[in-house]
C-alpha positions as YAML, in Angstrom:
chain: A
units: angstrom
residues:
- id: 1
  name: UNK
  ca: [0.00, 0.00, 0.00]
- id: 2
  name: UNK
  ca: [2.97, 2.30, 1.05]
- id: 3
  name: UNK
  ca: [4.18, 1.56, -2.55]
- id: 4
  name: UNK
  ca: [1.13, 3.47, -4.05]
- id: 5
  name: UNK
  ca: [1.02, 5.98, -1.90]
- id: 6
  name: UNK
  ca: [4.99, 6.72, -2.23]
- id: 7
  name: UNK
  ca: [4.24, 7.15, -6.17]
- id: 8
  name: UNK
  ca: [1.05, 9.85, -5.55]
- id: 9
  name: UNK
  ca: [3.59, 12.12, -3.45]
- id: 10
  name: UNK
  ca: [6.09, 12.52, -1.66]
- id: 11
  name: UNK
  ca: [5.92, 13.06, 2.29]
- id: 12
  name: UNK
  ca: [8.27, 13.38, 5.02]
- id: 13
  name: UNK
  ca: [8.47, 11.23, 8.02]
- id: 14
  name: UNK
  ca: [5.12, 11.61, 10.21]
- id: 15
  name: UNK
  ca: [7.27, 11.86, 13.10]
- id: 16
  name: UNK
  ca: [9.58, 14.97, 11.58]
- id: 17
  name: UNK
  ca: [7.38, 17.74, 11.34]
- id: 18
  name: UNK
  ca: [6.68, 20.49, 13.70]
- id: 19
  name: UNK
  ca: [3.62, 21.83, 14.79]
- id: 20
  name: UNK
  ca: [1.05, 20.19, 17.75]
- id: 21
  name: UNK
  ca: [3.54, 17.99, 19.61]
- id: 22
  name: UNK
  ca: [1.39, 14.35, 20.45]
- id: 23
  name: UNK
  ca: [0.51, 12.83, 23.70]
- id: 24
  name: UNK
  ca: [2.89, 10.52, 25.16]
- id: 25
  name: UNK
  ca: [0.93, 7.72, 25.17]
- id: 26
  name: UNK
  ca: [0.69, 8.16, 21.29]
- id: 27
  name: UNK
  ca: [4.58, 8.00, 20.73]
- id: 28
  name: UNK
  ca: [4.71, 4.88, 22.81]
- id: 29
  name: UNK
  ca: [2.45, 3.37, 20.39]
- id: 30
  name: UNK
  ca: [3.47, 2.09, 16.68]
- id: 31
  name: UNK
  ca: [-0.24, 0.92, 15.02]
- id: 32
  name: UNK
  ca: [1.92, 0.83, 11.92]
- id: 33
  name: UNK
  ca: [3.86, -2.00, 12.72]
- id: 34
  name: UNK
  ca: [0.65, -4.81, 12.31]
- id: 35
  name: UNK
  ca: [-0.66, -2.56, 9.25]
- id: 36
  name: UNK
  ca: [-2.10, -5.80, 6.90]
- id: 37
  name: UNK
  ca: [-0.01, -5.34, 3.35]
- id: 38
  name: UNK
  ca: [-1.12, -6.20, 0.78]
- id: 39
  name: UNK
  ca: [-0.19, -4.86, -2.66]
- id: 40
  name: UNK
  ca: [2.84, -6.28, -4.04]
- id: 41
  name: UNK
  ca: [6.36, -4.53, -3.97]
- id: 42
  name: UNK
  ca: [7.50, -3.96, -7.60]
- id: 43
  name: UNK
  ca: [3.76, -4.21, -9.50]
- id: 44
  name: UNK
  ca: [3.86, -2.16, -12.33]
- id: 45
  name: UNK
  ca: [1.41, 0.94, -12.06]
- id: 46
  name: UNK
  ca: [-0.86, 2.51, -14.60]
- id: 47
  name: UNK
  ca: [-0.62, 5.97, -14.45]
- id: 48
  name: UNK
  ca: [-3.99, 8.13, -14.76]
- id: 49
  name: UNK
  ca: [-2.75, 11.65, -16.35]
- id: 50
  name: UNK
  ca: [-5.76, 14.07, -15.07]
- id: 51
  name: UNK
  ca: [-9.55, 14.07, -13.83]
- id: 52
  name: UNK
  ca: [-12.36, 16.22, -14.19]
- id: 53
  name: UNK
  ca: [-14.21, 14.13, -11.43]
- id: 54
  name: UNK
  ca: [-14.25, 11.22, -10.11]
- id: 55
  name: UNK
  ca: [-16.32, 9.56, -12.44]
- id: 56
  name: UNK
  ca: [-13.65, 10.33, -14.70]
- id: 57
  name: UNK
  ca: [-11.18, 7.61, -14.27]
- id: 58
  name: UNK
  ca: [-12.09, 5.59, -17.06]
- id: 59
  name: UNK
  ca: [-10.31, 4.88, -20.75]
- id: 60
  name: UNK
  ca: [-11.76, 4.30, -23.75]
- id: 61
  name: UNK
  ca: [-10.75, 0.37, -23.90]
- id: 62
  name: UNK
  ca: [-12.26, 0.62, -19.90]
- id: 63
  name: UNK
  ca: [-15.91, 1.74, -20.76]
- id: 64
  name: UNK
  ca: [-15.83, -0.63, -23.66]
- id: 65
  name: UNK
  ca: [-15.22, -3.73, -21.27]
- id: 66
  name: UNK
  ca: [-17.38, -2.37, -18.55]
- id: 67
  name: UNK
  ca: [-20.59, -1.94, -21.12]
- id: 68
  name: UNK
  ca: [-19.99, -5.32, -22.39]
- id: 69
  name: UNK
  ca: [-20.31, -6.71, -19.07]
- id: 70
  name: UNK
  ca: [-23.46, -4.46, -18.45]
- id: 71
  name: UNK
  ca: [-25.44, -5.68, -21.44]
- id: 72
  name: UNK
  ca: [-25.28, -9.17, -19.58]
- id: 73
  name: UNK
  ca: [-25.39, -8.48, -15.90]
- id: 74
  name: UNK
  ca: [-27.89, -5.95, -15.03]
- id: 75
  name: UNK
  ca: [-26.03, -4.23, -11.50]
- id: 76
  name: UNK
  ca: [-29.02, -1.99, -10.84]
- id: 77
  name: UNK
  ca: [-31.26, -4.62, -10.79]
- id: 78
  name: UNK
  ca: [-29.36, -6.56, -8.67]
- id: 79
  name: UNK
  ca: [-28.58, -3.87, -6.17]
- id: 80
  name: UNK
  ca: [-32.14, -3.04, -6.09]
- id: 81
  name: UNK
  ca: [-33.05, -6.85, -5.69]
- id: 82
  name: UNK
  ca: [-30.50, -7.38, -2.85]
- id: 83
  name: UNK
  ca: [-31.20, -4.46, -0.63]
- id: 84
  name: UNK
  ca: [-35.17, -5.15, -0.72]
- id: 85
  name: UNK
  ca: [-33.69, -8.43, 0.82]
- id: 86
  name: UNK
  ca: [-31.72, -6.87, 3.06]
- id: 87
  name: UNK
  ca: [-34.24, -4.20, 4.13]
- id: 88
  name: UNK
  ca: [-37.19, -7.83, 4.60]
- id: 89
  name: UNK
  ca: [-34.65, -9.27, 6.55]
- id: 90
  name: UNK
  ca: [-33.58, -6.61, 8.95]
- id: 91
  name: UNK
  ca: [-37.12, -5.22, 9.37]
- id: 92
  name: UNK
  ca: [-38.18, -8.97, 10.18]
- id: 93
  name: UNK
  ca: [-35.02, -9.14, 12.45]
- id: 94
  name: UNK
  ca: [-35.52, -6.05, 14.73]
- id: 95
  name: UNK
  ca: [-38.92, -6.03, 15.05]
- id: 96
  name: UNK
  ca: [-40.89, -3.04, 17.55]
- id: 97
  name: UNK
  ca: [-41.61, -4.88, 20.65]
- id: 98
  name: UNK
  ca: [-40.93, -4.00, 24.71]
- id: 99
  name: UNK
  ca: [-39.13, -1.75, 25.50]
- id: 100
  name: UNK
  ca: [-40.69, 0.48, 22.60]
- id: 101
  name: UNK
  ca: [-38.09, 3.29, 23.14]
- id: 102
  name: UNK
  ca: [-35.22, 1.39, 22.66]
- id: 103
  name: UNK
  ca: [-36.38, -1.13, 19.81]
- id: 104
  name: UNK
  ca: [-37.73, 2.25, 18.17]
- id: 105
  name: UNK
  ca: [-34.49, 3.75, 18.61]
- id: 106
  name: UNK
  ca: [-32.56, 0.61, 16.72]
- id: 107
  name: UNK
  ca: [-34.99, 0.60, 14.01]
- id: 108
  name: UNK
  ca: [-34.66, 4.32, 13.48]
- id: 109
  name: UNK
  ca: [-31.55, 4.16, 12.04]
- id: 110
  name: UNK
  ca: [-31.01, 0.64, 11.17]
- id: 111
  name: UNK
  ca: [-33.60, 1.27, 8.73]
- id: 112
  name: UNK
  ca: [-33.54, 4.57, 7.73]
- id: 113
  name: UNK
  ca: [-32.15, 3.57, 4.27]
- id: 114
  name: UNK
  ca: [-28.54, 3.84, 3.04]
- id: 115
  name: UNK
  ca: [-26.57, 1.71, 0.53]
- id: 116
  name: UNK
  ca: [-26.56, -1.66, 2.38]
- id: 117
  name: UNK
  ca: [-23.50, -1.91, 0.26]
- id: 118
  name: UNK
  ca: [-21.92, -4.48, 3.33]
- id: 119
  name: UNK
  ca: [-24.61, -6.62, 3.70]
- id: 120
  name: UNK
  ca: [-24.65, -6.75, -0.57]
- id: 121
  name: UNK
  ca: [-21.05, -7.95, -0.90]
- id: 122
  name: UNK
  ca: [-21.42, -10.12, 2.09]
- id: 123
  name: UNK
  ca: [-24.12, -11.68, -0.20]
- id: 124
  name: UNK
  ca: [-22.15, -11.57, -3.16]
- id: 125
  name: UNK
  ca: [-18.76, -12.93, -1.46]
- id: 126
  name: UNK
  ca: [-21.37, -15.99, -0.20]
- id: 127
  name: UNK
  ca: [-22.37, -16.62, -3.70]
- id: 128
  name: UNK
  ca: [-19.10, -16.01, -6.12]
- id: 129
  name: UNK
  ca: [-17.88, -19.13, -3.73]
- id: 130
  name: UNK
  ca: [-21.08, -21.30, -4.57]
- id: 131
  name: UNK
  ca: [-23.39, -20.29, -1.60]
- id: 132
  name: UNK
  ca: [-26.76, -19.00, -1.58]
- id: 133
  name: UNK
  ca: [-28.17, -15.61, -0.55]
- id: 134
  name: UNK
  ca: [-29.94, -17.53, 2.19]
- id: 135
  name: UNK
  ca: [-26.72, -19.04, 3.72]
- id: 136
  name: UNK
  ca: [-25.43, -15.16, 4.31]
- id: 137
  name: UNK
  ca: [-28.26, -13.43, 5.07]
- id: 138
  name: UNK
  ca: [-28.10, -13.82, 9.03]
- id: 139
  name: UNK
  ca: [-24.38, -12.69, 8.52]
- id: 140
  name: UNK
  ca: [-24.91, -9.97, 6.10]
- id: 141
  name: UNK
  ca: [-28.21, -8.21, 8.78]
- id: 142
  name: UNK
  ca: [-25.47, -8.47, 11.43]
- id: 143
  name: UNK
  ca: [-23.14, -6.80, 9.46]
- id: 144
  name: UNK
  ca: [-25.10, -4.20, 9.13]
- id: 145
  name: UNK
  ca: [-26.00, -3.82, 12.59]
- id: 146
  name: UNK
  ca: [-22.76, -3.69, 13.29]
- id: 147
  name: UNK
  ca: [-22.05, -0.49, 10.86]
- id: 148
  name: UNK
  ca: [-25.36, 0.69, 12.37]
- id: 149
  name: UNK
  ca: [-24.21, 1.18, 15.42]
- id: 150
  name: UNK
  ca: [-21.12, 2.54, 14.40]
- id: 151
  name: UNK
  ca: [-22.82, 5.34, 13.08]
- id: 152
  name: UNK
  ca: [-24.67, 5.93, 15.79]
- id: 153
  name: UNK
  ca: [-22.29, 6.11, 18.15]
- id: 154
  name: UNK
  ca: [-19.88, 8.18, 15.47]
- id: 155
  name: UNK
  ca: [-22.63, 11.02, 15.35]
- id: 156
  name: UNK
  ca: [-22.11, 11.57, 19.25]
- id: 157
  name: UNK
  ca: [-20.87, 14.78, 20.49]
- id: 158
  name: UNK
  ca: [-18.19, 13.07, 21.97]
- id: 159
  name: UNK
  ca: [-17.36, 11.86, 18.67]
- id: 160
  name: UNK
  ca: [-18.30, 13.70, 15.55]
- id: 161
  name: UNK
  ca: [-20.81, 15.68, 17.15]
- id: 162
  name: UNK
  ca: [-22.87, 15.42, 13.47]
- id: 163
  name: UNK
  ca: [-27.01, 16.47, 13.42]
- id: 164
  name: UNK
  ca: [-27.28, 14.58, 10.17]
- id: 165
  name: UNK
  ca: [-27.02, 11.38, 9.03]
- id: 166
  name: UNK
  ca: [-28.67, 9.84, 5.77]
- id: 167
  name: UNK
  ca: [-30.63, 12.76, 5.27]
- id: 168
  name: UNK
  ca: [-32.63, 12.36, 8.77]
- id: 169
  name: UNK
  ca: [-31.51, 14.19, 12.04]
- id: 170
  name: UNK
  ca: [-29.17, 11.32, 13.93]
- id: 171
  name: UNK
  ca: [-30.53, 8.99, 16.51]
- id: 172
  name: UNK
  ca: [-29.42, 11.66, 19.29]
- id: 173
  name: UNK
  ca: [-30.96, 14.16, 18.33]
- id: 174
  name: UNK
  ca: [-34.55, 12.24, 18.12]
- id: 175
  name: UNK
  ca: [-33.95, 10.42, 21.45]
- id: 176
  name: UNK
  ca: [-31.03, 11.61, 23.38]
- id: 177
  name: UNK
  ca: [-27.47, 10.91, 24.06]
- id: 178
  name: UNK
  ca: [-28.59, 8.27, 26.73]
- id: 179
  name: UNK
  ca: [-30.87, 6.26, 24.05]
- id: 180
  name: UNK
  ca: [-28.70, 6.79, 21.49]
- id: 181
  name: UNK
  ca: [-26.10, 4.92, 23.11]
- id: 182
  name: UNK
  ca: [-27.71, 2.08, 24.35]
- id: 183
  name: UNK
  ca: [-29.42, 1.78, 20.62]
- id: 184
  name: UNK
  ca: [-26.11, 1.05, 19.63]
- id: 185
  name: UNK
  ca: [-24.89, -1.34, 22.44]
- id: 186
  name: UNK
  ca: [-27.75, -3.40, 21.49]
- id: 187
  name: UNK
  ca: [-27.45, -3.66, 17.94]
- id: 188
  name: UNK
  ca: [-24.14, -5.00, 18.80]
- id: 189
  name: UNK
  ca: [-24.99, -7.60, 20.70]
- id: 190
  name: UNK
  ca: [-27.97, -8.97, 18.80]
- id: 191
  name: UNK
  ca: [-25.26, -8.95, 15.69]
- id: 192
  name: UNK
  ca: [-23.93, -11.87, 17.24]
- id: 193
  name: UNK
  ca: [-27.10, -13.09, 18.51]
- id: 194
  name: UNK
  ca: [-28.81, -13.04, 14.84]
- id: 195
  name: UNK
  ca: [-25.44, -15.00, 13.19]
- id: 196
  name: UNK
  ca: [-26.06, -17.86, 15.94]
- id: 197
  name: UNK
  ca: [-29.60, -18.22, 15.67]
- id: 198
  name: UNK
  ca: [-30.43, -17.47, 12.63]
- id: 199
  name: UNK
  ca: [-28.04, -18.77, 9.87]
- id: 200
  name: UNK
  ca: [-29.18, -22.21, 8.09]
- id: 201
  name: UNK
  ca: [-27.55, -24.39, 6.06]
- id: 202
  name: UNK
  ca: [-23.99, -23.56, 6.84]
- id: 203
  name: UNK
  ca: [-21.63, -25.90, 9.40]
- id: 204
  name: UNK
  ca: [-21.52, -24.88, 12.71]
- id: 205
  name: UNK
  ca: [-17.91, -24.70, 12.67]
- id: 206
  name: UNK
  ca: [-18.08, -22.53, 9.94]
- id: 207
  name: UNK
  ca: [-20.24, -20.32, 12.02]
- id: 208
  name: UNK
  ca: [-17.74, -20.01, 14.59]
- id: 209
  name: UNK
  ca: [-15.64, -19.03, 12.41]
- id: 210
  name: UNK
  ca: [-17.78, -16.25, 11.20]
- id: 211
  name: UNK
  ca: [-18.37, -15.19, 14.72]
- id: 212
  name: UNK
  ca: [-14.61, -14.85, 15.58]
- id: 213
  name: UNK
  ca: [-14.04, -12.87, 11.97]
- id: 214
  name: UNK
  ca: [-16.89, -10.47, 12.79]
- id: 215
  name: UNK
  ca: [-15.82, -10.42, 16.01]
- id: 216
  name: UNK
  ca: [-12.00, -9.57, 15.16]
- id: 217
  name: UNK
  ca: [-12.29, -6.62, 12.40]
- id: 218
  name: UNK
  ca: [-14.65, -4.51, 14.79]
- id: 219
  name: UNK
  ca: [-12.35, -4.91, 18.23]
- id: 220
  name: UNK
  ca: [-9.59, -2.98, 19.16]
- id: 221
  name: UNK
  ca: [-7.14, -4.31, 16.69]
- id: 222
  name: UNK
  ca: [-9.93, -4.00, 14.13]
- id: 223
  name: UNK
  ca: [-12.32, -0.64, 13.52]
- id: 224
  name: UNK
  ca: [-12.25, 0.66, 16.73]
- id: 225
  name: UNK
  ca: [-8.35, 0.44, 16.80]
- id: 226
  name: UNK
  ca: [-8.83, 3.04, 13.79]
- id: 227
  name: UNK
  ca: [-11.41, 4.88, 15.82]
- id: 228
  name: UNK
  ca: [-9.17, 5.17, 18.70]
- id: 229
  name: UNK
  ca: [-6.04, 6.46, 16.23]
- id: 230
  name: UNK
  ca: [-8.11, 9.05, 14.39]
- id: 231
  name: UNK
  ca: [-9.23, 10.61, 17.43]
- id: 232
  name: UNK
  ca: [-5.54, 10.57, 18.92]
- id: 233
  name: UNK
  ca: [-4.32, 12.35, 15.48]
- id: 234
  name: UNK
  ca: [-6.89, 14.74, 15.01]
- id: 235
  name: UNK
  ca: [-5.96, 18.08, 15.33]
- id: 236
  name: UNK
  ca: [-2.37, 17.28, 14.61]
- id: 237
  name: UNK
  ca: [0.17, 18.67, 12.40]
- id: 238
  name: UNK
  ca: [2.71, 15.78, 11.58]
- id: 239
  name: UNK
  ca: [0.69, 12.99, 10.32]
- id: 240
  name: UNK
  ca: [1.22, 10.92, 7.55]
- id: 241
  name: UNK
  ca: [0.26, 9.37, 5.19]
- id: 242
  name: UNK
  ca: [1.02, 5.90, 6.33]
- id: 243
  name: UNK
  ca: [-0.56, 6.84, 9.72]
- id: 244
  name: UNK
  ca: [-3.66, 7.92, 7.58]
- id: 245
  name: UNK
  ca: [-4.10, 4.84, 5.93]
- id: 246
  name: UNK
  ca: [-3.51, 2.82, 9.12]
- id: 247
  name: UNK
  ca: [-6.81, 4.73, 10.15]
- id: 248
  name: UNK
  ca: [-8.82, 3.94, 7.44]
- id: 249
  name: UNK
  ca: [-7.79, 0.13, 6.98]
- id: 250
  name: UNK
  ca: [-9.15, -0.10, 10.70]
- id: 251
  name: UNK
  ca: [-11.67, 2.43, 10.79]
- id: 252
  name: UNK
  ca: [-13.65, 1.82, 7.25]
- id: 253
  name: UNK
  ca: [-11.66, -1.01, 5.79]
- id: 254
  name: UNK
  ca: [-11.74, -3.79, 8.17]
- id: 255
  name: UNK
  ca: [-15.49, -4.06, 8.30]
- id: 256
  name: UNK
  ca: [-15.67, -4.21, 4.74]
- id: 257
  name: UNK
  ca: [-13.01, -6.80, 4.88]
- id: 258
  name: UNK
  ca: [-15.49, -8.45, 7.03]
- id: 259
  name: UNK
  ca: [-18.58, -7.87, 5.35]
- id: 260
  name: UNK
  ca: [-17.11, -10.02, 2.20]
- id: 261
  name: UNK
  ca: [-14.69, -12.49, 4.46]
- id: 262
  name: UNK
  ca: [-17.62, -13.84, 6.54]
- id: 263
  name: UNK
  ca: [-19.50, -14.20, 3.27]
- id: 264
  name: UNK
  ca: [-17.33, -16.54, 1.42]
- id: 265
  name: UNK
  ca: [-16.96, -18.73, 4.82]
- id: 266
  name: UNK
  ca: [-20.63, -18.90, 5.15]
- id: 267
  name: UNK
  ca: [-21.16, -20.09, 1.32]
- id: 268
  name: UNK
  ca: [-18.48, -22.77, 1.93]
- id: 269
  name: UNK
  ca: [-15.43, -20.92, 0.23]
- id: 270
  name: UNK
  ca: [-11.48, -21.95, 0.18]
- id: 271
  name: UNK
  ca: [-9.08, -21.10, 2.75]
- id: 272
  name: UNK
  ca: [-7.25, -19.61, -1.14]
- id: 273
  name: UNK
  ca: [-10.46, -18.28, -2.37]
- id: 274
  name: UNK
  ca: [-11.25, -16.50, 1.22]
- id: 275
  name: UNK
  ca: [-7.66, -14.76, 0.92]
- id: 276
  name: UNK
  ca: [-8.18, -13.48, -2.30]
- id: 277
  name: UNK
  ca: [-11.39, -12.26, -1.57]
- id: 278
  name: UNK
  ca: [-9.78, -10.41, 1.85]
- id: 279
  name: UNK
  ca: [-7.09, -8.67, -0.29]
- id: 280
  name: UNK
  ca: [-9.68, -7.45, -2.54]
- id: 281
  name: UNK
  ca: [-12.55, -6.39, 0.65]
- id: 282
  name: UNK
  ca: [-9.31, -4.24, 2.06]
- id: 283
  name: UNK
  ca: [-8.82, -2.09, -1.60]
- id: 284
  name: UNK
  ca: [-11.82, -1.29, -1.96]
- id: 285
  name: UNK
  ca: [-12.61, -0.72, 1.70]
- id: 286
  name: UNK
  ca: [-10.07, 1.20, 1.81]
- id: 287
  name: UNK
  ca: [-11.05, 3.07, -1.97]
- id: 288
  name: UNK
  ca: [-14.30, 3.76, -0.04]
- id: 289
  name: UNK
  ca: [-12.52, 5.89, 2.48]
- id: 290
  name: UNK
  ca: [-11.06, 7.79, -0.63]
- id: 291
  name: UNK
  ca: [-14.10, 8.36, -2.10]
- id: 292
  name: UNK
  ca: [-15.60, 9.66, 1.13]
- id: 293
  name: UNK
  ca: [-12.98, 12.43, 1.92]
- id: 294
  name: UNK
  ca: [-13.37, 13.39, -2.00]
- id: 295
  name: UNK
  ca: [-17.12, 13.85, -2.16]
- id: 296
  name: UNK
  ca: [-16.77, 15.35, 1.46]
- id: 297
  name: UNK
  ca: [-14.98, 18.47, -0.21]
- id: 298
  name: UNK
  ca: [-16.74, 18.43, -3.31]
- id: 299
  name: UNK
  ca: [-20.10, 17.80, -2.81]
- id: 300
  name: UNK
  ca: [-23.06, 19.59, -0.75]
- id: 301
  name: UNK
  ca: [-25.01, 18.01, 2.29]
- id: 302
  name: UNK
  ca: [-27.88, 17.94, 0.54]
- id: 303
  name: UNK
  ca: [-26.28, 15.47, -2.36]
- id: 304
  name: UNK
  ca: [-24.45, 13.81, 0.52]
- id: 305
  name: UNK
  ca: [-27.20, 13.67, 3.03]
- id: 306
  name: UNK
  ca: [-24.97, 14.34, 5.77]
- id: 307
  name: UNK
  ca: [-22.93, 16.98, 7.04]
- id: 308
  name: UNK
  ca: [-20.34, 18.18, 3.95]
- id: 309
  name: UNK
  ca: [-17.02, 19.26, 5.04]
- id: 310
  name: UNK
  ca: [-17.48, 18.08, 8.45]
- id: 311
  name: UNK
  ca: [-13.67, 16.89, 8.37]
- id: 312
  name: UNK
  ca: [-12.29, 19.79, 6.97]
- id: 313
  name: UNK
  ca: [-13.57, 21.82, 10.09]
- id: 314
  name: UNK
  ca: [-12.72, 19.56, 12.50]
- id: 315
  name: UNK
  ca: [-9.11, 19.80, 11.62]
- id: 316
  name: UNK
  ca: [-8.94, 16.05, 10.43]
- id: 317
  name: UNK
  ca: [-6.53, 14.61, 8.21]
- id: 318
  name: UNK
  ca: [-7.84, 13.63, 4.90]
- id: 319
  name: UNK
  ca: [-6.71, 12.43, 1.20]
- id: 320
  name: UNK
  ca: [-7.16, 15.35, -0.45]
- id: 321
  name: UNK
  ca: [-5.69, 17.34, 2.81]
- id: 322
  name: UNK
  ca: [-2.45, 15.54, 2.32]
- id: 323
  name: UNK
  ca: [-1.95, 15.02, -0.95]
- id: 324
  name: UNK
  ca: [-4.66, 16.46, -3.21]
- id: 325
  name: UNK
  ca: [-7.92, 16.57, -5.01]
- id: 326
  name: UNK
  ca: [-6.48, 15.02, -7.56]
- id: 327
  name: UNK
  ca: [-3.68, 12.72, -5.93]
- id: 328
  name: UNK
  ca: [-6.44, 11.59, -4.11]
- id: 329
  name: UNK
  ca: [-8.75, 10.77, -7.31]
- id: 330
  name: UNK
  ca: [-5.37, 8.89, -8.77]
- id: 331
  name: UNK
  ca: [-5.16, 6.83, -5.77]
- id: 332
  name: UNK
  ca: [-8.50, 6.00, -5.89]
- id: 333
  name: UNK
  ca: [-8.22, 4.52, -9.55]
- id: 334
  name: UNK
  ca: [-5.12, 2.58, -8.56]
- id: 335
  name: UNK
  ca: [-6.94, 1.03, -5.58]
- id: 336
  name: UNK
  ca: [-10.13, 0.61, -8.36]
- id: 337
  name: UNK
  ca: [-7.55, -1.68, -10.43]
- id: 338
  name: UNK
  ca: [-5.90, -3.42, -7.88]
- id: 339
  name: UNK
  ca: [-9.48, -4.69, -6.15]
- id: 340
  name: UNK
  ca: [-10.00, -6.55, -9.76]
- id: 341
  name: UNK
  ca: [-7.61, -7.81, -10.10]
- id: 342
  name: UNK
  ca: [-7.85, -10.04, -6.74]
- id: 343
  name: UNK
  ca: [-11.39, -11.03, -8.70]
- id: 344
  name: UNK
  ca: [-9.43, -11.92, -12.10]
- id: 345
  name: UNK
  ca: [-8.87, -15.66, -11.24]
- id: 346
  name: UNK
  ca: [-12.79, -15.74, -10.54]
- id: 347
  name: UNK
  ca: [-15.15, -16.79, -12.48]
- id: 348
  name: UNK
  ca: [-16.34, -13.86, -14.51]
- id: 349
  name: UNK
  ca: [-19.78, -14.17, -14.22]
- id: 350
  name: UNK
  ca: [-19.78, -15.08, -11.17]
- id: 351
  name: UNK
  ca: [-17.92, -12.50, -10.02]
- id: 352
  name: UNK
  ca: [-19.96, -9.50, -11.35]
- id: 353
  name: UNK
  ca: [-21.50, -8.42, -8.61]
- id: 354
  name: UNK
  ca: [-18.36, -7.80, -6.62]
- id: 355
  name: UNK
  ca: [-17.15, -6.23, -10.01]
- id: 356
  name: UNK
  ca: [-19.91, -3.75, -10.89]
- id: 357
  name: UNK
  ca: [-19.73, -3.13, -6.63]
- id: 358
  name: UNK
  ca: [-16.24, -1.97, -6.83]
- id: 359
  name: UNK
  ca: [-17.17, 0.43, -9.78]
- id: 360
  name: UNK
  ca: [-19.84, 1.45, -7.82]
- id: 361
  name: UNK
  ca: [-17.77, 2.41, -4.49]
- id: 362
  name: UNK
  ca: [-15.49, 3.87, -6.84]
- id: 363
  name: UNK
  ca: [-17.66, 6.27, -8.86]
- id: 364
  name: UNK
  ca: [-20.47, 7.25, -6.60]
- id: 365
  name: UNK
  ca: [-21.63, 10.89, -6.24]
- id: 366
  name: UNK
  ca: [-23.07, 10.66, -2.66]
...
């Protein structure tokens, strides 16, 4: 990853620069030392001149592949199909029963709309391996439980202090800190709850195994190690982009990572099929992050539906902040490319969900 990043620009050490000195307990800490690598040293890379956007990344012989692939998998259809799932299954999940306050709380947000684009490649990862939808489903709810609460808890004012989230006014702000919190807490725990009492037709070893994946990218070596980093470097002068990316491959990444890893277990996958699949879940988890901190400084809250340039006046450290608007929309391409080609030894048909997803991540405008 370091190797892409090197060839977008050129930074000093993180720990060389001047400015806000850190807190001790940061300096006795190295989170870079177990950052997961993953591209390979030495791959040559295809340079993208200029953008006008980033919806702009692709060539002429790019487009032509991409519509040839369209005019025999139809991605909008199954988006569309799969989050109706998603959306039956969740509503069926957390259904409004005693206590009302806090069931009304969970349900609030957990199905206030968004993407579902988790519990989707969850899905897809379960079937590009020779599972069915069925066989993730319980996996791919509590996935999105998990990212649920997440939010949640990241709208906080002892977090992000954000009024807006998916174009609605965040769980706080309808029922109070106190609520909001416990909302959270127990979308977490049913997560775990739903993947052991509700998933059918999969091995209960493989379930474990599911459990203790889930279980591993969200803990403190997982998303809220990230957490725990970006709130340690915000505000800071001297970090880096290495430090950055250690944020995002924890904070956004990993449940990604996750989402599609716990997928291809579930529909019966290789131990070499489920490492593929991981290198590819981490670019484009990490591509997703990209995209974020673009559209955060190009785009409006109203196309967003959250709070635009919420980073930028928090002092956080972003893409574009360190390296540019359009470094950062080169990066993104190369991280594009390098997702695919972890799918290439798929089969193509197969694997055009996960395909037409990574596009998708890649070129969205909100």
């Amino acid at each position: 990853m370091s190797t892409i990043l090197g060839s977008c620009v050129q930074t000093c050490s993180m720990f060389n620069h001047t400015g806000r000195s850190r807190p001790t307990t940061f300096c006795t800490f190295n989170p870079l030392r177990r950052m997961p690598t993953y591209f390979l040293p030495g791959r040559r890379r295809r340079g993208i001149s200029s953008y006008v956007s980033i919806s702009a990344v692709h060539t002429a012989k790019e487009e032509t592949e991409e519509e040839a692939q369209e005019a025999t998998f139809n991605f909008k259809a199954y988006l569309l199909q799969k989050a109706n799932s998603v959306n039956k299954a969740l509503d069926k999940a957390v259904s409004l029963k005693d206590p009302i306050k806090i069931h009304e709380a969970m349900r609030y947000s957990l199905l206030a709309g968004g993407k579902r684009v988790r519990p989707i490649l969850c899905i897809a990862a379960c079937e590009l391996v020779g599972g069915l939808e069925s066989m993730a489903m319980p996996s791919a709810c509590a996935v999105e439980m998990i990212h649920t609460m997440s939010l949640i808890h990241d709208d906080l004012p002892c977090m992000d202090n954000d009024d807006l989230r998916r174009g609605k006014p965040t769980n706080h702000k309808v029922f109070g800190e106190d609520v909001a919190i416990l909302a959270g807490d127990a979308l977490l725990a049913f997560a775990f709850e739903h993947i052991a009492t509700a998933t059918i037709g999969v091995p209960p070893s493989k379930i474990i195994r599911v459990v203790g994946e889930l279980a591993r990218v969200i803990g403190s070596e997982g998303l809220v190690a990230g957490q725990v980093v970006d709130i340690g470097s915000t505000g800071l002068s001297d970090v880096g982009l290495e430090e950055l990316e250690f944020i995002h491959l924890h904070k956004t990444a990993a449940l990604l990572e996750g989402s599609v890893v716990i997928g291809a277990i579930a529909g019966g996958g290789s131990d070499e099929q489920i490492e593929k699949l991981r290198k590819f879940a981490r670019c484009i988890g990490l591509l997703f992050q990209v995209v974020d901190d673009i559209l955060d400084v190009t785009k409006s809250s109203q196309e967003l539906g959250k709070t635009a340039g919420k980073d930028l006046l928090a002092d956080k450290t972003t893409y574009p902040k360190l390296m540019g608007l359009e470094k950062s929309r080169e990066f993104a391409e190369e991280l594009r490319k390098e997702a695919l080609d972890q799918l290439s030894e798929f089969d193509p048909n197969k694997a055009a969900p996960l395909i037409s997803l990574t596009n998708y991540i890649a070129f969205r405008q909100n």
